[in-house]
LUMKE-391617 format. One record per residue (C-alpha): x negated, y negated, z negated. Coordinates in steps of 0.5 Angstrom, whole numbers, padded with zeros to 4 digits, always signed. Example, Ala and Ser with C-alpha at 12.3 -4.5 7.8 and 13.67 -1.06 7.14 Angstrom:
BEGIN
-0025+0009-0016-0027+0002-0014
! end
This chain:
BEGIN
-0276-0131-0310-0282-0136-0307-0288-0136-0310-0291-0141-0314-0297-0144-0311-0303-0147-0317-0304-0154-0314-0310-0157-0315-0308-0165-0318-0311-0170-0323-0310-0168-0330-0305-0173-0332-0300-0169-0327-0297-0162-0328-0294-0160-0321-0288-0156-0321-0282-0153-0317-0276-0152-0319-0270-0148-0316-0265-0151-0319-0263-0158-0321-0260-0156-0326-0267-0155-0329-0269-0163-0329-0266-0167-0334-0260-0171-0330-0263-0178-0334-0270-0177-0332-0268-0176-0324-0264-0181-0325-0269-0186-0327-0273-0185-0320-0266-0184-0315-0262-0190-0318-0266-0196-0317-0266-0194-0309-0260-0196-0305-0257-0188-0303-0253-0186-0307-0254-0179-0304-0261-0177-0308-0257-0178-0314-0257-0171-0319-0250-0172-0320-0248-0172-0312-0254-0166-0311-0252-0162-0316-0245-0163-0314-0248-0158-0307-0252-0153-0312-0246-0153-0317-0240-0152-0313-0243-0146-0309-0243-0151-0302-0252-0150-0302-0255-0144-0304-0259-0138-0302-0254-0134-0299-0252-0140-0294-0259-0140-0291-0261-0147-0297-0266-0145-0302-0267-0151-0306-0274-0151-0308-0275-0159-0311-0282-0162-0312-0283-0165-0318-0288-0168-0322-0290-0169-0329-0294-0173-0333-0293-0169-0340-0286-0168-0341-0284-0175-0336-0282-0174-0329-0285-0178-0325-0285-0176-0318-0279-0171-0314-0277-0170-0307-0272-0165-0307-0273-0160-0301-0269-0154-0299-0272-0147-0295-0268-0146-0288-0267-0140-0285-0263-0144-0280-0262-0150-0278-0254-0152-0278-0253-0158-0283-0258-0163-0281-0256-0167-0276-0262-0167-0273-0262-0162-0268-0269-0159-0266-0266-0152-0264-0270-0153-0257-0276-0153-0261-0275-0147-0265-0273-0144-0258-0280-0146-0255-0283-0143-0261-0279-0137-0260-0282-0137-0252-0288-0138-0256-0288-0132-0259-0288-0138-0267-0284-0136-0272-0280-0143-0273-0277-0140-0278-0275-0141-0285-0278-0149-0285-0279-0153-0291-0274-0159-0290-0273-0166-0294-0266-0169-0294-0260-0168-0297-0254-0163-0295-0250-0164-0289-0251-0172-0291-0253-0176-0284-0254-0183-0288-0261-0185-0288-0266-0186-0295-0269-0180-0295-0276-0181-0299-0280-0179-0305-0278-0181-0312-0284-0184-0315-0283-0187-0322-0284-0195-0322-0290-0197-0325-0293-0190-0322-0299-0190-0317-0295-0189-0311-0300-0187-0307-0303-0182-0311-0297-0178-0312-0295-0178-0304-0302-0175-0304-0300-0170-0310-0294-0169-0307-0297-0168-0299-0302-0164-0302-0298-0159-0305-0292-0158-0300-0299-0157-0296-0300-0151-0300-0294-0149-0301-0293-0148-0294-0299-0144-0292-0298-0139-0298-0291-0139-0296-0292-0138-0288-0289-0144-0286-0290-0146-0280-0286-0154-0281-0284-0159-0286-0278-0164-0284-0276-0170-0288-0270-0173-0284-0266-0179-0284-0272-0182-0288-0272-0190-0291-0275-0193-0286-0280-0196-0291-0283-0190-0293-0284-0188-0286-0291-0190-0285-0293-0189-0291-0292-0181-0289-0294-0182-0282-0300-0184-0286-0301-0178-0290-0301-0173-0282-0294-0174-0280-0291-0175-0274-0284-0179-0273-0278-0176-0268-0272-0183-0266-0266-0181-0266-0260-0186-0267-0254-0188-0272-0248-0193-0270-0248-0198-0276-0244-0204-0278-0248-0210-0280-0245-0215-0284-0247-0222-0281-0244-0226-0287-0237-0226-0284-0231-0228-0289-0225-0225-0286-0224-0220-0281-0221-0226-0276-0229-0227-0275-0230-0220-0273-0225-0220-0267-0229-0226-0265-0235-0223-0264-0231-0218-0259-0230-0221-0251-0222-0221-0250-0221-0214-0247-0223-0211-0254-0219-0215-0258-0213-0214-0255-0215-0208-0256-0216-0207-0263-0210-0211-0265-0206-0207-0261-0209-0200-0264-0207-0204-0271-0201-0205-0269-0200-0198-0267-0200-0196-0275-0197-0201-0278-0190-0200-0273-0191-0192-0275-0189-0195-0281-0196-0194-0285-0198-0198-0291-0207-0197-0292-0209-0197-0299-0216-0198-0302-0217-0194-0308-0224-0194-0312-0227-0191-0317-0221-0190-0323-0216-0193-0319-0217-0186-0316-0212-0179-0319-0214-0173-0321-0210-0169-0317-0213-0174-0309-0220-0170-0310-0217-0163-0308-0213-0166-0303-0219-0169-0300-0221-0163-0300-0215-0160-0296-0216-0166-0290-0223-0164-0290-0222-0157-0289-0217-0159-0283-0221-0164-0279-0227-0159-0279-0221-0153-0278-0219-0157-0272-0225-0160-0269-0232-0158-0272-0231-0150-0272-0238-0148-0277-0238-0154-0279-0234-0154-0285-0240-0154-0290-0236-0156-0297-0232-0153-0300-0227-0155-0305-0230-0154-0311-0235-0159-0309-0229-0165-0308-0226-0163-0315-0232-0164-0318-0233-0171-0317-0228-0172-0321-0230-0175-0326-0238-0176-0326-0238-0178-0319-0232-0182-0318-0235-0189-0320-0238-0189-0312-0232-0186-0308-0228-0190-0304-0221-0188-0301-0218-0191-0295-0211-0188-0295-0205-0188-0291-0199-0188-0294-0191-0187-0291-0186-0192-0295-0183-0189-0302-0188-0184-0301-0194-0183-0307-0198-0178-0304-0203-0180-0297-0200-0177-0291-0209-0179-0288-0215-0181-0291-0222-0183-0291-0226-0181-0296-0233-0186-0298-0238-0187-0302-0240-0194-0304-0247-0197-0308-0249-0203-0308-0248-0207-0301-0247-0201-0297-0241-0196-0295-0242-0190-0292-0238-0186-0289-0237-0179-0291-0230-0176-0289-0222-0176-0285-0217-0172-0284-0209-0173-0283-0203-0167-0284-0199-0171-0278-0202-0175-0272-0201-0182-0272-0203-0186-0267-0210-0189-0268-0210-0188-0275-0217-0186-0275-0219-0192-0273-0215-0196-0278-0216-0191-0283-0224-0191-0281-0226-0197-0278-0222-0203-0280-0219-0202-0287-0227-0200-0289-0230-0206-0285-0225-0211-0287-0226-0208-0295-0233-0209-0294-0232-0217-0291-0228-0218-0298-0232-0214-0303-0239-0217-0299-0241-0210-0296-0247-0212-0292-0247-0205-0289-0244-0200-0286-0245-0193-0284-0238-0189-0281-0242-0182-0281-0244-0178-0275-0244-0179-0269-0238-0181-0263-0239-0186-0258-0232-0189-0260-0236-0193-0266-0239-0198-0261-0233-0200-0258-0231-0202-0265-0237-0206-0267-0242-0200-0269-0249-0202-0265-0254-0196-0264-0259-0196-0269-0266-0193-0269-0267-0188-0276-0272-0183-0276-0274-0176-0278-0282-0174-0280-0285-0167-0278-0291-0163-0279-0293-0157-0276-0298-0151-0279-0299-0147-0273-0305-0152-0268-0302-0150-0262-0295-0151-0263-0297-0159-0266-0301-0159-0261-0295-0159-0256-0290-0163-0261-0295-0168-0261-0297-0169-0254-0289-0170-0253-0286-0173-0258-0288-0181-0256-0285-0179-0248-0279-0177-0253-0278-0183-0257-0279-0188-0252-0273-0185-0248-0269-0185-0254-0271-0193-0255-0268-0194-0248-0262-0191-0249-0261-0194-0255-0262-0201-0251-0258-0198-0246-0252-0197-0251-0252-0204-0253-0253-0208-0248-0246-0205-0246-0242-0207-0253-0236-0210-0252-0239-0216-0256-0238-0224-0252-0243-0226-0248-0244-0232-0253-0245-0226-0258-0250-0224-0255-0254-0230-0253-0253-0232-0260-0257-0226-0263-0260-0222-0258-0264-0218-0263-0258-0217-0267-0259-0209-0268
! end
Protein backbone atom coordinates (compact mmCIF):
# COMPACT_ATOMS: atom_id res chain seq x y z
CA UNK A 1 0.00 0.00 0.00
CA UNK A 2 1.83 3.57 -0.86
CA UNK A 3 1.81 6.25 1.28
CA UNK A 4 -0.12 9.35 0.85
CA UNK A 5 2.44 12.45 0.71
CA UNK A 6 0.92 15.74 2.30
CA UNK A 7 1.58 18.24 -0.41
CA UNK A 8 1.92 21.80 -0.15
CA UNK A 9 -0.56 23.53 -2.96
CA UNK A 10 -2.60 26.80 -3.29
CA UNK A 11 -5.69 26.48 -1.20
CA UNK A 12 -8.08 26.29 -4.06
CA UNK A 13 -6.59 22.87 -4.72
CA UNK A 14 -6.76 19.61 -2.80
CA UNK A 15 -4.03 16.83 -4.20
CA UNK A 16 -5.09 13.42 -4.25
CA UNK A 17 -3.98 9.99 -5.17
CA UNK A 18 -6.36 7.42 -6.29
CA UNK A 19 -5.55 3.41 -6.62
CA UNK A 20 -8.63 2.83 -8.42
CA UNK A 21 -10.17 4.90 -11.35
CA UNK A 22 -13.04 3.60 -10.42
CA UNK A 23 -12.86 6.08 -7.54
CA UNK A 24 -12.97 9.28 -10.01
CA UNK A 25 -16.42 9.75 -11.38
CA UNK A 26 -16.18 8.74 -15.18
CA UNK A 27 -18.03 12.47 -16.31
CA UNK A 28 -15.38 14.33 -14.66
CA UNK A 29 -12.44 12.47 -16.08
CA UNK A 30 -13.86 12.56 -19.21
CA UNK A 31 -14.35 16.19 -19.42
CA UNK A 32 -10.54 16.32 -19.20
CA UNK A 33 -9.71 13.15 -21.73
CA UNK A 34 -12.26 13.74 -24.43
CA UNK A 35 -11.52 16.70 -25.82
CA UNK A 36 -7.61 15.24 -26.82
CA UNK A 37 -7.24 13.36 -29.80
CA UNK A 38 -6.33 9.85 -27.84
CA UNK A 39 -8.73 8.02 -27.02
CA UNK A 40 -6.58 5.72 -24.94
CA UNK A 41 -6.59 8.31 -21.77
CA UNK A 42 -10.41 8.06 -21.79
CA UNK A 43 -11.75 6.30 -18.06
CA UNK A 44 -13.91 3.75 -20.05
CA UNK A 45 -10.67 2.41 -21.96
CA UNK A 46 -8.21 2.72 -18.51
CA UNK A 47 -10.50 1.19 -16.48
CA UNK A 48 -11.49 -1.48 -18.90
CA UNK A 49 -7.37 -2.59 -17.96
CA UNK A 50 -7.99 -2.14 -13.89
CA UNK A 51 -11.59 -3.94 -14.35
CA UNK A 52 -10.65 -6.78 -16.50
CA UNK A 53 -7.81 -7.71 -14.17
CA UNK A 54 -5.30 -7.13 -17.07
CA UNK A 55 -3.50 -3.93 -14.74
CA UNK A 56 -2.92 -4.86 -11.36
CA UNK A 57 -0.60 -5.07 -8.60
CA UNK A 58 0.11 -8.52 -8.76
CA UNK A 59 1.23 -8.01 -12.76
CA UNK A 60 3.87 -5.34 -11.28
CA UNK A 61 1.09 -2.23 -12.46
CA UNK A 62 0.01 -0.39 -9.38
CA UNK A 63 -2.11 2.26 -10.33
CA UNK A 64 -1.44 5.40 -8.32
CA UNK A 65 -3.27 8.22 -10.60
CA UNK A 66 -2.67 11.82 -9.80
CA UNK A 67 -5.61 14.08 -9.35
CA UNK A 68 -6.43 17.40 -8.48
CA UNK A 69 -9.56 19.26 -6.88
CA UNK A 70 -10.77 22.27 -6.96
CA UNK A 71 -13.74 21.41 -4.09
CA UNK A 72 -15.52 18.40 -5.40
CA UNK A 73 -14.37 19.40 -9.40
CA UNK A 74 -11.66 17.41 -10.85
CA UNK A 75 -9.44 19.77 -12.54
CA UNK A 76 -6.22 18.12 -13.32
CA UNK A 77 -5.29 14.09 -13.54
CA UNK A 78 -2.44 11.91 -14.96
CA UNK A 79 -2.80 8.86 -14.63
CA UNK A 80 0.34 6.92 -13.19
CA UNK A 81 1.35 3.47 -12.57
CA UNK A 82 4.23 1.74 -10.22
CA UNK A 83 6.53 -0.66 -12.06
CA UNK A 84 8.30 -3.12 -10.67
CA UNK A 85 9.46 -3.95 -14.22
CA UNK A 86 9.52 -2.85 -17.25
CA UNK A 87 7.60 -5.22 -19.74
CA UNK A 88 4.55 -3.20 -21.55
CA UNK A 89 5.91 -0.29 -22.28
CA UNK A 90 7.78 -0.27 -25.29
CA UNK A 91 10.11 1.86 -24.72
CA UNK A 92 12.93 -0.20 -23.73
CA UNK A 93 15.28 1.16 -20.86
CA UNK A 94 16.23 -2.19 -19.67
CA UNK A 95 20.04 -0.94 -20.31
CA UNK A 96 19.42 1.73 -17.89
CA UNK A 97 18.34 -0.50 -15.20
CA UNK A 98 21.21 -2.83 -15.88
CA UNK A 99 23.65 0.34 -15.61
CA UNK A 100 21.89 1.28 -12.11
CA UNK A 101 22.08 -2.16 -11.08
CA UNK A 102 26.26 -1.99 -12.10
CA UNK A 103 25.85 0.96 -9.93
CA UNK A 104 24.86 -0.36 -7.29
CA UNK A 105 21.00 1.98 -7.81
CA UNK A 106 18.08 0.62 -7.48
CA UNK A 107 16.02 1.57 -10.75
CA UNK A 108 13.14 -0.27 -9.52
CA UNK A 109 9.79 0.32 -8.93
CA UNK A 110 9.83 3.41 -11.27
CA UNK A 111 6.85 5.87 -11.56
CA UNK A 112 5.46 5.73 -15.04
CA UNK A 113 3.15 7.73 -17.12
CA UNK A 114 1.27 6.08 -19.88
CA UNK A 115 -1.48 3.93 -20.76
CA UNK A 116 -0.91 0.03 -20.36
CA UNK A 117 0.50 -1.83 -23.34
CA UNK A 118 -0.62 0.93 -25.64
CA UNK A 119 2.38 2.45 -27.73
CA UNK A 120 0.32 5.49 -29.52
CA UNK A 121 1.55 8.73 -28.54
CA UNK A 122 -0.60 11.23 -26.47
CA UNK A 123 0.23 10.96 -23.34
CA UNK A 124 0.02 14.24 -21.43
CA UNK A 125 -1.39 15.76 -17.97
CA UNK A 126 -5.28 16.31 -18.11
CA UNK A 127 -5.85 20.03 -17.06
CA UNK A 128 -9.43 21.50 -17.18
CA UNK A 129 -9.99 23.99 -20.12
CA UNK A 130 -10.18 27.53 -18.54
CA UNK A 131 -7.86 26.20 -15.69
CA UNK A 132 -4.30 27.64 -15.05
CA UNK A 133 -2.07 25.10 -16.83
CA UNK A 134 0.95 26.28 -15.83
CA UNK A 135 -0.01 26.32 -12.25
CA UNK A 136 -1.28 22.70 -12.14
CA UNK A 137 1.66 21.17 -14.29
CA UNK A 138 3.79 22.90 -11.12
CA UNK A 139 1.07 21.44 -8.74
CA UNK A 140 1.42 18.32 -10.19
CA UNK A 141 5.40 18.22 -11.01
CA UNK A 142 5.73 18.99 -7.55
CA UNK A 143 3.84 16.40 -6.10
CA UNK A 144 4.94 13.31 -8.15
CA UNK A 145 8.42 15.02 -6.75
CA UNK A 146 7.27 14.41 -3.32
CA UNK A 147 5.73 11.29 -3.85
CA UNK A 148 8.95 10.14 -5.28
CA UNK A 149 11.14 10.90 -2.47
CA UNK A 150 8.96 9.73 0.27
CA UNK A 151 8.58 6.41 -1.84
CA UNK A 152 12.13 6.17 -2.64
CA UNK A 153 11.83 6.12 -6.17
CA UNK A 154 14.78 6.50 -8.13
CA UNK A 155 12.90 7.75 -11.64
CA UNK A 156 9.66 9.15 -13.19
CA UNK A 157 8.87 8.38 -17.10
CA UNK A 158 6.15 9.62 -19.20
CA UNK A 159 6.05 7.87 -22.68
CA UNK A 160 4.62 8.17 -25.91
CA UNK A 161 4.12 11.89 -24.77
CA UNK A 162 2.05 14.59 -26.98
CA UNK A 163 4.41 16.43 -28.60
CA UNK A 164 2.84 19.68 -27.60
CA UNK A 165 3.09 18.95 -24.13
CA UNK A 166 6.88 18.05 -24.49
CA UNK A 167 8.45 21.09 -23.67
CA UNK A 168 6.22 22.30 -21.21
CA UNK A 169 7.70 18.99 -19.07
CA UNK A 170 11.12 19.61 -20.50
CA UNK A 171 10.52 22.95 -19.03
CA UNK A 172 9.52 21.67 -15.64
CA UNK A 173 13.38 19.44 -15.20
CA UNK A 174 12.59 16.64 -17.48
CA UNK A 175 14.84 15.37 -20.31
CA UNK A 176 13.24 13.90 -23.49
CA UNK A 177 14.38 10.06 -25.00
CA UNK A 178 13.66 9.77 -29.17
CA UNK A 179 12.60 7.04 -30.19
CA UNK A 180 10.50 6.49 -33.41
CA UNK A 181 6.87 5.23 -34.68
CA UNK A 182 6.07 4.22 -38.58
CA UNK A 183 2.83 6.44 -39.35
CA UNK A 184 0.81 6.63 -42.22
CA UNK A 185 -0.13 10.54 -42.82
CA UNK A 186 -2.89 11.28 -44.85
CA UNK A 187 -1.71 13.61 -47.68
CA UNK A 188 -5.47 14.57 -48.92
CA UNK A 189 -5.65 11.60 -51.06
CA UNK A 190 -9.19 10.60 -52.66
CA UNK A 191 -8.75 7.25 -53.60
CA UNK A 192 -6.38 4.35 -52.97
CA UNK A 193 -5.13 4.54 -56.75
CA UNK A 194 -3.57 7.73 -55.35
CA UNK A 195 -1.71 5.70 -52.74
CA UNK A 196 -0.16 3.26 -55.30
CA UNK A 197 1.31 6.43 -56.99
CA UNK A 198 3.21 7.75 -54.60
CA UNK A 199 5.01 4.35 -54.64
CA UNK A 200 8.17 3.78 -57.44
CA UNK A 201 7.22 1.00 -59.95
CA UNK A 202 8.65 -1.86 -58.01
CA UNK A 203 6.57 -1.61 -54.75
CA UNK A 204 3.61 -1.15 -56.81
CA UNK A 205 3.49 -4.31 -58.69
CA UNK A 206 4.12 -5.20 -55.52
CA UNK A 207 1.21 -4.36 -53.40
CA UNK A 208 -1.17 -5.08 -56.25
CA UNK A 209 0.17 -8.53 -56.37
CA UNK A 210 -0.04 -9.05 -52.27
CA UNK A 211 -3.82 -7.86 -52.62
CA UNK A 212 -4.42 -10.17 -55.47
CA UNK A 213 -3.12 -13.00 -53.28
CA UNK A 214 -6.01 -12.57 -50.82
CA UNK A 215 -8.62 -11.71 -53.09
CA UNK A 216 -7.47 -15.38 -55.23
CA UNK A 217 -7.81 -17.04 -51.59
CA UNK A 218 -11.19 -16.41 -51.93
CA UNK A 219 -11.40 -13.52 -49.19
CA UNK A 220 -13.74 -10.91 -48.91
CA UNK A 221 -12.48 -7.90 -46.34
CA UNK A 222 -15.31 -6.39 -44.29
CA UNK A 223 -15.17 -3.06 -42.20
CA UNK A 224 -17.43 -3.26 -39.10
CA UNK A 225 -17.75 -0.12 -36.69
CA UNK A 226 -19.26 0.54 -33.89
CA UNK A 227 -22.92 -1.01 -33.69
CA UNK A 228 -22.30 -2.57 -36.86
CA UNK A 229 -20.09 -4.69 -34.51
CA UNK A 230 -21.92 -8.35 -32.66
CA UNK A 231 -21.51 -9.35 -29.44
CA UNK A 232 -20.12 -12.36 -29.74
CA UNK A 233 -16.90 -10.92 -32.28
CA UNK A 234 -15.45 -9.49 -28.84
CA UNK A 235 -14.35 -12.57 -27.40
CA UNK A 236 -13.36 -13.65 -30.55
CA UNK A 237 -10.98 -11.05 -31.01
CA UNK A 238 -9.72 -11.97 -27.94
CA UNK A 239 -8.99 -15.57 -29.35
CA UNK A 240 -6.97 -14.18 -32.56
CA UNK A 241 -5.08 -12.13 -29.91
CA UNK A 242 -4.27 -14.68 -27.90
CA UNK A 243 -2.87 -16.79 -30.90
CA UNK A 244 -0.90 -13.97 -32.41
CA UNK A 245 0.91 -13.57 -29.06
CA UNK A 246 0.95 -17.24 -28.61
CA UNK A 247 2.50 -17.74 -31.76
CA UNK A 248 4.96 -14.84 -31.82
CA UNK A 249 5.25 -12.65 -28.87
CA UNK A 250 5.82 -15.48 -26.06
CA UNK A 251 5.10 -12.81 -22.68
CA UNK A 252 3.68 -10.35 -24.44
CA UNK A 253 0.12 -11.61 -24.37
CA UNK A 254 -1.01 -8.48 -21.78
CA UNK A 255 -4.85 -8.69 -22.08
CA UNK A 256 -7.00 -10.87 -21.49
CA UNK A 257 -10.19 -11.75 -22.51
CA UNK A 258 -12.19 -10.04 -20.02
CA UNK A 259 -10.80 -6.94 -21.32
CA UNK A 260 -12.24 -7.62 -24.95
CA UNK A 261 -15.65 -8.61 -23.61
CA UNK A 262 -15.86 -5.51 -21.83
CA UNK A 263 -15.86 -3.43 -24.58
CA UNK A 264 -18.68 -4.18 -25.45
CA UNK A 265 -20.99 -2.05 -25.29
CA UNK A 266 -19.47 1.31 -23.37
CA UNK A 267 -16.36 1.29 -25.73
CA UNK A 268 -17.63 -0.15 -28.79
CA UNK A 269 -18.47 3.54 -30.22
CA UNK A 270 -14.28 3.78 -30.99
CA UNK A 271 -13.61 0.01 -32.40
CA UNK A 272 -13.12 -0.69 -35.98
CA UNK A 273 -12.87 -4.30 -37.33
CA UNK A 274 -11.03 -5.01 -40.45
CA UNK A 275 -12.13 -9.01 -41.16
CA UNK A 276 -11.34 -11.29 -43.35
CA UNK A 277 -14.18 -13.54 -44.26
CA UNK A 278 -14.50 -16.87 -46.70
CA UNK A 279 -17.56 -17.30 -48.98
CA UNK A 280 -20.93 -18.14 -47.16
CA UNK A 281 -18.86 -17.99 -44.09
CA UNK A 282 -20.60 -15.30 -41.35
CA UNK A 283 -18.16 -15.82 -38.90
CA UNK A 284 -14.01 -14.08 -39.90
CA UNK A 285 -11.34 -16.48 -40.56
CA UNK A 286 -8.86 -13.18 -39.52
CA UNK A 287 -8.93 -9.69 -38.33
CA UNK A 288 -7.54 -6.49 -37.24
CA UNK A 289 -8.68 -4.93 -34.39
CA UNK A 290 -8.79 -0.71 -34.32
CA UNK A 291 -9.66 2.08 -32.51
CA UNK A 292 -10.71 5.17 -34.13
CA UNK A 293 -11.43 8.79 -32.80
CA UNK A 294 -11.72 11.55 -34.64
CA UNK A 295 -9.21 11.99 -37.73
CA UNK A 296 -6.82 9.23 -36.31
CA UNK A 297 -6.96 5.30 -36.37
CA UNK A 298 -4.62 3.27 -34.47
CA UNK A 299 -3.97 0.25 -34.87
CA UNK A 300 -4.04 -2.07 -31.83
CA UNK A 301 -4.39 -5.89 -32.81
CA UNK A 302 -4.30 -9.18 -35.87
CA UNK A 303 -4.73 -12.63 -35.70
CA UNK A 304 -5.87 -15.38 -37.94
CA UNK A 305 -6.98 -19.03 -37.25
CA UNK A 306 -5.26 -20.29 -40.73
CA UNK A 307 -2.39 -18.76 -42.81
CA UNK A 308 -3.40 -16.97 -46.00
CA UNK A 309 -0.97 -15.38 -48.00
CA UNK A 310 -0.45 -11.82 -47.32
CA UNK A 311 -3.39 -11.52 -45.29
CA UNK A 312 -1.92 -9.42 -42.78
CA UNK A 313 -1.01 -7.12 -45.02
CA UNK A 314 -4.45 -6.65 -46.38
CA UNK A 315 -6.16 -6.85 -43.32
CA UNK A 316 -3.50 -4.48 -41.58
CA UNK A 317 -2.31 -2.02 -43.85
CA UNK A 318 -4.69 -1.49 -46.93
CA UNK A 319 -8.24 -2.05 -46.06
CA UNK A 320 -7.25 0.36 -43.02
CA UNK A 321 -5.31 3.20 -45.23
CA UNK A 322 -8.10 2.78 -48.11
CA UNK A 323 -11.05 3.07 -44.95
CA UNK A 324 -9.08 6.17 -43.68
CA UNK A 325 -9.02 7.61 -47.42
CA UNK A 326 -12.81 7.08 -47.80
CA UNK A 327 -13.75 8.05 -43.99
CA UNK A 328 -11.18 11.48 -44.23
CA UNK A 329 -8.71 9.68 -41.68
CA UNK A 330 -5.74 11.90 -41.56
CA UNK A 331 -3.58 9.66 -39.85
CA UNK A 332 -2.76 6.33 -38.90
CA UNK A 333 -0.82 4.59 -36.82
CA UNK A 334 -0.53 0.62 -37.41
CA UNK A 335 1.11 -0.25 -33.76
CA UNK A 336 4.32 -1.28 -32.57
CA UNK A 337 7.19 -2.05 -34.42
CA UNK A 338 8.24 -4.25 -37.80
CA UNK A 339 10.32 -2.79 -40.75
CA UNK A 340 7.59 -4.11 -43.13
CA UNK A 341 5.25 -0.96 -42.46
CA UNK A 342 7.84 1.13 -44.55
CA UNK A 343 7.53 -0.97 -47.34
CA UNK A 344 3.96 0.06 -47.49
CA UNK A 345 3.92 3.82 -46.97
CA UNK A 346 4.65 3.68 -43.02
CA UNK A 347 7.88 6.71 -42.74
CA UNK A 348 9.43 6.76 -39.45
CA UNK A 349 8.28 9.24 -37.10
CA UNK A 350 10.00 10.76 -34.10
CA UNK A 351 7.78 10.20 -30.60
CA UNK A 352 9.51 10.84 -27.48
CA UNK A 353 9.28 9.61 -23.74
CA UNK A 354 10.36 12.23 -20.76
CA UNK A 355 12.43 11.03 -17.55
CA UNK A 356 13.53 12.46 -14.30
CA UNK A 357 15.96 10.96 -11.93
CA UNK A 358 16.25 11.21 -8.09
CA UNK A 359 19.57 9.63 -7.70
CA UNK A 360 22.35 12.73 -8.65
CA UNK A 361 24.77 10.51 -10.15
CA UNK A 362 22.64 8.12 -11.88
CA UNK A 363 20.88 11.69 -13.91
CA UNK A 364 24.00 12.78 -14.07
CA UNK A 365 25.04 9.81 -16.43
CA UNK A 366 21.52 9.97 -18.21
CA UNK A 367 22.04 13.59 -18.93
CA UNK A 368 25.35 13.72 -19.91
CA UNK A 369 24.31 10.84 -22.73
CA UNK A 370 21.22 11.30 -23.73
CA UNK A 371 21.67 14.06 -26.69
CA UNK A 372 24.79 11.46 -28.21
CA UNK A 373 21.66 8.86 -28.04
CA UNK A 374 19.08 11.06 -29.49
CA UNK A 375 21.06 12.08 -32.41
CA UNK A 376 21.81 8.89 -33.39
CA UNK A 377 18.05 7.89 -33.23
CA UNK A 378 17.58 11.08 -35.83
CA UNK A 379 19.99 9.75 -38.35
CA UNK A 380 18.24 6.30 -38.27
CA UNK A 381 15.22 7.70 -38.65
CA UNK A 382 16.50 9.86 -42.01
CA UNK A 383 18.47 6.91 -42.66
CA UNK A 384 15.14 4.89 -42.85
CA UNK A 385 13.28 7.15 -44.87
CA UNK A 386 15.60 7.99 -47.53
CA UNK A 387 15.01 4.30 -48.38
CA UNK A 388 11.16 4.13 -48.66
CA UNK A 389 9.97 2.84 -51.70
CA UNK A 390 8.25 6.23 -52.57
CA UNK A 391 8.94 7.93 -56.43
CA UNK A 392 11.94 10.13 -56.82
CA UNK A 393 9.15 12.74 -57.76
CA UNK A 394 7.61 11.91 -54.56
CA UNK A 395 10.04 12.65 -52.80
CA UNK A 396 11.46 15.99 -54.36
CA UNK A 397 7.75 17.17 -54.24
CA UNK A 398 7.82 16.70 -50.23
CA UNK A 399 11.03 16.20 -48.90
CA UNK A 400 9.81 16.91 -45.37
CA UNK A 401 7.08 14.95 -45.62
CA UNK A 402 7.57 13.22 -42.08
Amino acid sequence: MMKKPDISSPSQYTVRWQEQIENIPQSQWDELALPLSTPFLEWEWLHNLEKSGSVNPRQGWQPCHLTIWQNRTLVAAAPLYLKGHSYGEFVFDQQWANLAYRLGIEYYPKLLGMTPFTPAVGYRFLIASGEDETLLTEIMVRAIDEFCERQKIMGCHFLFVDPEWKPILEQAGFSSWEHHSYIWENSNLSSFDEYLKQFNANQRRNIKRERKKVEKAGLELKVHTSDDIPHWMFPLIYQFYSRTCNQFFGMSKYLNRKFFQQLYPNYVHRVVVFAAYEEDNTRPVGLSFCLRKGENLYGRYWGCFEEFDCLHFEACYYKPIAWSIEQGIKMFDPGAGGSHKRRRGFPAKANYSLHRFYHQRFSKIFNTYIEEINAMEEAEIEAINQDLPFTKKEIELDPNRV
